[in-house]
C-alpha positions, 0 to 999 in steps of 0.5 A, a space after each residue: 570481539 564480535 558483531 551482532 547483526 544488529 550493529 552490523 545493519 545499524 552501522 549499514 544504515 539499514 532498517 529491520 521493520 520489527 525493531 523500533 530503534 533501527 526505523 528511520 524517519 520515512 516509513 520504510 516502503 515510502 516512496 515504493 510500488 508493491 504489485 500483487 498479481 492475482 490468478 483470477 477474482 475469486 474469493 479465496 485470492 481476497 482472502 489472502 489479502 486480510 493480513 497485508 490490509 489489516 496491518 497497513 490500516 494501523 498507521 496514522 495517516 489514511 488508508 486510500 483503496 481505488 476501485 475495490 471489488 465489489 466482493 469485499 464484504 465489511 464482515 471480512 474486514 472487521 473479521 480481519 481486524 481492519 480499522 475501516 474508519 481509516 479507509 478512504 475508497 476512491 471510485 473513478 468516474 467520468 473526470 477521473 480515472 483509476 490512475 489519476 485517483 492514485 497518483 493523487 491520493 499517493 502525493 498528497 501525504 494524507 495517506 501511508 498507503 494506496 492500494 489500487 486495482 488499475 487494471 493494466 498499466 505501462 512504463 509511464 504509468 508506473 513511473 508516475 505512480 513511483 513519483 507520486 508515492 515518493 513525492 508524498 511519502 507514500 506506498 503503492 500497492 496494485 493488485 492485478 489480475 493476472 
């Protein structure tokens, strides 16, 4: 008899994001850290992001963004198909700094995911946002240039 790959995985408890009946419970990049490094901030690269945000604004929970560019223009992200009503944008300010904004949208479980342009960061900083995301249920994703 032979194993599809679909019983092979199922039997491997593991997932195939496109296949409904194989998800799990939690979202599958819950609890994960996504860096995406950028050459420069030119439009181009922001761009390229489009896709990644369009889909990750379609789940139900809030969408947080910390400390967007300044040039992501609204057009490009109903162009985009982004759902701009499930965006929460977090700026720091005096009392809180980029960091502290996504550690807290991260472990909250209001939103699925947080995308962040922190700036530098070290080890202590990416086990604390690691901690966050699984704590809420959460997905990080920081954008830094390179």
């Amino acid at each position: 008899m032979q194993t599809t790959i679909f019983e092979t995985l199922d039997n491997q408890n593991s997932t195939i994001p496109w296949v409904p009946a194989l998800q799990p419970k939690t979202p599958v990049m819950a609890g994960k850290i996504t860096e995406i490094i950028l050459q420069d901030e030119d439009e181009y690269n922001f761009q390229l992001l489009m896709p990644l945000l369009a889909q990750l604004s379609k789940d139900d929970r809030w969408f947080a963004w910390i400390a967007p560019p300044k040039k992501m223009p609204r057009a490009w992200l109903l162009e985009a198909g982004i759902d701009i009503n499930k965006i929460m944008v977090l700026q720091p300010d005096q009392e809180h700094n980029e960091l502290e904004l996504a550690t807290k949208a991260l472990q909250t479980g209001t939103c699925h995911a947080v995308i962040s342009w922190p700036g530098q960061l070290d080890e202590t900083d990416f086990e604390q946002l690691q901690f966050a995301a699984k704590r809420g249920q959460s997905h990080a994703i920081l954008i830094r240039p390179r």
